[in-house]
N, C-alpha and C positions, 0 to 999 in steps of 0.2 A: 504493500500500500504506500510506503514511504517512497518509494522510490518511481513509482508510477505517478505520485500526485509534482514530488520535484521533476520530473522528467518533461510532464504538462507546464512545468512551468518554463521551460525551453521552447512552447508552442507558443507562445502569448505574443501576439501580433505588437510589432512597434507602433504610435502613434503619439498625436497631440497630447495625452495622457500623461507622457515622458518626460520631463524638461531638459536639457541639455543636452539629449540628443540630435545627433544628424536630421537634417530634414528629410534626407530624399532616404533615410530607410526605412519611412512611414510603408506598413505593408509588409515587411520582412519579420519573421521572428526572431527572440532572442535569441536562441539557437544558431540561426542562418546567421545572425549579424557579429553573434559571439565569433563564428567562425573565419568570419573576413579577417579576423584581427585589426582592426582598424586603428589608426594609432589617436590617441586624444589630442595631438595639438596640430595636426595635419588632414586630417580624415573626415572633418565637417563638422566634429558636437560646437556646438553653442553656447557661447558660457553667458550665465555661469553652469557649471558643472562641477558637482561635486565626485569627487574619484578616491578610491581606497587603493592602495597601492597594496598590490599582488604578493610581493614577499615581504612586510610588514605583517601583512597579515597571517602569513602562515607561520614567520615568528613567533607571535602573540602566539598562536593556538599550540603551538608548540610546547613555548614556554611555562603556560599553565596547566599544561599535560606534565610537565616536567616536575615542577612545584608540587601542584597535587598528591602525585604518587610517590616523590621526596619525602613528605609529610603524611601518609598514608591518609589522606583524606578521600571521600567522594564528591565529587565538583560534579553540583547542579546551576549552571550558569544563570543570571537573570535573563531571560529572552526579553523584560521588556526594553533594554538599551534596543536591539535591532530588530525588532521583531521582523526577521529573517528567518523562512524556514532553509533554504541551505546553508549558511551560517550556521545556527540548527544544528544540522545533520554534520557540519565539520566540526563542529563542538566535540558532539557524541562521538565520531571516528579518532578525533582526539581524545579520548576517556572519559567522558561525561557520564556520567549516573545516571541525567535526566536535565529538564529544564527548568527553572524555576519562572513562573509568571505573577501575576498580579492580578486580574481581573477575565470575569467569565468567556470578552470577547479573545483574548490571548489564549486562555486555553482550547478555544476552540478551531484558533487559526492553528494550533501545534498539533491538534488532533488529525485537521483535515491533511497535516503530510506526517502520519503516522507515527509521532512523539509517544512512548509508551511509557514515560514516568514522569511526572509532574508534581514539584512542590509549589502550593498556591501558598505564597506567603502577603495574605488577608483573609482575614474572619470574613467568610461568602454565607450569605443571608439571603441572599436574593433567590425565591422557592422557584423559579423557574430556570434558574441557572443551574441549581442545586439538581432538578431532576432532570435536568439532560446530562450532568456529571454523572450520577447514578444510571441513567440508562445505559451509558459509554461501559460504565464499572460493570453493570451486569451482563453486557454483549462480550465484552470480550475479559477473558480472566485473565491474563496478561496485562492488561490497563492499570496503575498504580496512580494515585492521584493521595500526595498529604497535602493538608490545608490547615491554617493557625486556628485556633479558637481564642477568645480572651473575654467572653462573658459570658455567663451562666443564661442571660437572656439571649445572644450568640448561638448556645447552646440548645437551649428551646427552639428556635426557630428554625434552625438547622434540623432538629429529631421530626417537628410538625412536615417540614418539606417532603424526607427521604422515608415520612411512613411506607410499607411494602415493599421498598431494594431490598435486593435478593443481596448483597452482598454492602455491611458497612463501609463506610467511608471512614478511612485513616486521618487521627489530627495529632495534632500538637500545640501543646499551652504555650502561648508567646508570652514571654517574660516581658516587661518593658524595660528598656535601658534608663527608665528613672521617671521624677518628675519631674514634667514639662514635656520627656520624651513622644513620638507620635502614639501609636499603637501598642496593643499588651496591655498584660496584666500589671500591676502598680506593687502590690506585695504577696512574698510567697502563702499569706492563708488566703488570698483572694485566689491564688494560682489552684491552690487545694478544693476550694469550691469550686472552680471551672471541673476539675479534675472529676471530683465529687459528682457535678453534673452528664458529664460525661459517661458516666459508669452507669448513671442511672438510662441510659439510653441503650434502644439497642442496633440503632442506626451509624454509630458512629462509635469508632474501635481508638482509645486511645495511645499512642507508639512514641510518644516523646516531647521535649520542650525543644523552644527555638529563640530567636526575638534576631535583632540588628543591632549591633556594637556602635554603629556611624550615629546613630541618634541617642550615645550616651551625653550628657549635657557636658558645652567646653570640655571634650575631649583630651584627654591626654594619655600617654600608654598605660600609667598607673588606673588610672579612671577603669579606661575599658578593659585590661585584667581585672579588677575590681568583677567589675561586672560582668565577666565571662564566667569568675568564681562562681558565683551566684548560680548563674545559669545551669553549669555542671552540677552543684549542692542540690538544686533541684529536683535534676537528675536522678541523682542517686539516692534523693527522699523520697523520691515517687517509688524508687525501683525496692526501697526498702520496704515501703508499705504496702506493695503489693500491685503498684498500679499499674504494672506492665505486664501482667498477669497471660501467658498465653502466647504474646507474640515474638514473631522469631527474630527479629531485630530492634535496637531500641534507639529513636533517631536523635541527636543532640545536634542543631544546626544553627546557624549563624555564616558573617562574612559577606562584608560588602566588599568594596576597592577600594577602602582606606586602610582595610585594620586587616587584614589576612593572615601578616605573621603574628598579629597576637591571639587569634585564632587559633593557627596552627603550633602555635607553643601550647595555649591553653588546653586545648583538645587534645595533646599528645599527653599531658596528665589526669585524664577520663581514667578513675581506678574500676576494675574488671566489674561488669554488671550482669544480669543474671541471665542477661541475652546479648551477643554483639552489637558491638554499638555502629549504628551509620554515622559519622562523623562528617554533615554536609557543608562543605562549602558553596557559599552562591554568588562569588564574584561576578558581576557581568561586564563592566563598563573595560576589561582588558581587552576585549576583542578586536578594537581597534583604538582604546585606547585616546591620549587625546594632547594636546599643546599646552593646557590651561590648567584647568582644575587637578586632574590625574597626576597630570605630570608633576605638580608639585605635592601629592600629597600620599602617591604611591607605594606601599610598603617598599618595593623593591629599592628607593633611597635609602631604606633605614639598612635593609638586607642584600648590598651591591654583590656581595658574593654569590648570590643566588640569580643576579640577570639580570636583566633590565627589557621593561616595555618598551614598544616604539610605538610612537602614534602615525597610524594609516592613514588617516585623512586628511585628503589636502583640497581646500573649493577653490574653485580656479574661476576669476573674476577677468574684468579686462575695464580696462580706463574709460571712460567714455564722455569725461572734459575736466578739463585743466583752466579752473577759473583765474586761479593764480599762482607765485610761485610759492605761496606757502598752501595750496589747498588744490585736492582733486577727490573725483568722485567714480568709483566703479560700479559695476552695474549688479550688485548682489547685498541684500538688507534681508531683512529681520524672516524674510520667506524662504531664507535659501539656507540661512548660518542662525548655529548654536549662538543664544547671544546672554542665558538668564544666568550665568555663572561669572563669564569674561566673557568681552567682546574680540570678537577674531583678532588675528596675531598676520601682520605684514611678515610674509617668508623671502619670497623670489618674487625678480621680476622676469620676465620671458620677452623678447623681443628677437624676431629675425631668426628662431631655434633656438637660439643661446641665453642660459638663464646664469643669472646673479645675484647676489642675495639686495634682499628689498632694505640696502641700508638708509637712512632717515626719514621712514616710511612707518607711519601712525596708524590705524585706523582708532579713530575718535568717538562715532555713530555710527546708529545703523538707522535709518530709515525702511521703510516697506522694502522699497525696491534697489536701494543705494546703502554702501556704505561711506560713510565720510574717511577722508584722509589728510592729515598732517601733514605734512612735507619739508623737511626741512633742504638747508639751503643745498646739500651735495645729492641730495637724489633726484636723481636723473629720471625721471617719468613723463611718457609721452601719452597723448588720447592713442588707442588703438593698443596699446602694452596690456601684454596677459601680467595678473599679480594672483600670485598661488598664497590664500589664505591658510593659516592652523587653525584650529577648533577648540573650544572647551567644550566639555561635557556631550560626550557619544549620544546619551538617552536623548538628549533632544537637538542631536543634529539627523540624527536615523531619519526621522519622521516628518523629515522636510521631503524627503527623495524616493519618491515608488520605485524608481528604480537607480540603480547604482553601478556605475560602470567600474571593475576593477582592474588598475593596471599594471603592466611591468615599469618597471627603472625607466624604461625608454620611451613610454608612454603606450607600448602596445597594448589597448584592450581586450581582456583574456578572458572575461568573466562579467557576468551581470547578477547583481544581488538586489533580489524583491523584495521591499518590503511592503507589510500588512497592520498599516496603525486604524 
């Protein structure tokens, strides 16, 4: 199934739909066009266009292949950064567990190309979402779907939905990283009561606690060991009173893209429980990674021994007037670039084939359809000049681009990545 629904997605006809594509291969499929090789700065796209670059990216999936299984962890990636199902599927070939999502429409884009494990980390309430999850769970018994829980009313509502599945649904108690933090439970006898509720149900199978490190409040490594202790304590108070009564493994998850290695130190002192433990990691924003935010906040600065991400993404804009010499304007804003973290990052400029770096080169704004730029006095920029931006924050540069050309060093286009927000 998985590979018949990505395979269709090789059939999907080019058109207006696209942005930055060529125009004249309106009519051609992805497929047919993947296969020209067309190169990005000679072959017709239209910028702006946003491009992942080809061995970046298989770095990243490499690397967290690497890491993972260094640290014996299982890596359920966030699918909601790209919501890409091949992406996806190079997750998984890279060692993935499964995918982590967020909300009912995302697990049902992972379904339709065959995703068979999914941690939903949010408390889902919504009873029509909840029995097409259950329908899934009872067609195919291979299907694995964990979901948070964090209220006893959560709870109810959830048992009221999934009355008559033939097979419960798996959760886990989300801890909250504190007060003020988002989501979760606030303290461990509130976590007990969830727990408590839980048990009295017979729709829903309880396998473990979870929560997010990144919304511990002002953060700091001590902070979130702090609170990863907790987590684990949890753990193993649940496992002592019996809560995991039954099932064959007992999940303890966590791990955004800030905190991984104190994750992966904390989890490596998980002491023996009465069932194995899944130790899930859900990093997602490495996949491609990013210029701004990531990059400065990446575990792998703290742990350089262990590698380093590269961020893939480069939107390629081009000049389109030079009001003066301290100010120019390209042709790509707030529709095309990640802007709610940091505003894009001046890389290169490209003229004539030949690129160099975008030295005295600002961008200041974004407008809808412009970004503003700075200029100072040694940069050389002309109207008609391609300027190759960086990105902050993957999760919401993804969701500008249905589709995504990705290319070699050389610009050759090799690959196109769909996404489904």
């Amino acid at each position: 199934m998985a590979s018949e629904a990505l395979a269709r997605l090789a059939e999907e006809r080019v058109d207006h739909r696209f942005k930055g594509l060529p125009p004249d291969a309106d009519g051609r499929t992805v497929g047919e066009l993947a296969a020209q090789r067309r190169n990005l700065f000679t072959d017709g796209f239209a910028t702006p266009v946003l491009a992942l670059s080809a061995e970046r990216l298989e770095h990243n999936l490499r690397l967290m292949e690497t890491y993972a299984t260094r640290h014996g962890l299982a890596f359920a990636p966030h699918g909601k950064t790209s919501m890409a199902p091949r992406l996806f599927q190079r997750q998984i070939e890279h060692g993935a567990w499964g995918i982590t999502l967020a909300v009912p429409h995302q697990v049902r884009v992972a379904r339709a190309f065959g995703i068979q494990r999914i941690f939903l980390a949010n408390e889902l309430v919504d009873p029509a979402a909840l029995r097409w999850i259950s329908a899934e769970l009872d067609a195919d018994d291979d299907f694995r779907v964990i979901c948070y829980v964090d209220s006893v009313r959560g709870v109810e509502l959830m048992d009221a939905a999934l009355r008559g599945a033939r097979r419960p649904l798996d959760v886990v108690v989300e801890l909250a990283a504190g007060e003020g933090a988002r989501t979760g439970v606030r303290t461990e006898a509130e976590c007990a009561a969830v727990a408590d509720a839980v048990a009295g149900t017979r729709t829903l199978r309880l396998v473990g606690v979870a929560g997010y490190e990144g919304e511990v409040p002002q953060a700091t490594p001590e902070r979130v060991h702090a609170w990863l202790g907790r987590l684990i304590a949890l753990a193993v108070g649940f496992d002592e009173a019996g809560r995991f009564k039954g099932v064959d493994e007992i999940v303890v998850s966590a791990g955004g893209s800030a905190w991984f290695d104190a994750v992966a130190d904390a989890f490596a002192e998980i002491p023996e429980l009465s069932a194995p433990v899944l130790k899930l990691l859900r990093s997602g924003a490495y996949v491609s990674h990013d210029d701004g935010h990531y990059r400065k906040i990446t575990p792998f600065n703290r742990v350089p021994e262990e590698g380093a991400l590269e961020p893939a993404f480069r939107l390629w804009t081009q000049v389109v007037s030079r009001p003066s010499a301290e100010q120019a304007f390209v042709n790509a804003g707030k529709r095309d670039a990640a802007y709610d973290l940091d505003l894009p990052f001046a890389q290169v400029v490209r003229r004539d084939g030949v690129e160099r770096p975008a030295a005295g080169i600002e961008v200041t704004a974004l407008s809808d359809q412009h970004a503003w730029l700075r200029t100072a006095p040694e940069a050389d920029l002309e109207v008609g000049d391609w300027l190759g931006l960086g990105l902050s924050h993957p999760c919401t540069s993804f969701d500008k681009w249905p589709l995504i050309p990705v290319a070699e060093a050389d610009g050759t286009v090799v690959d196109y990545i769909r996404t489904f927000f």
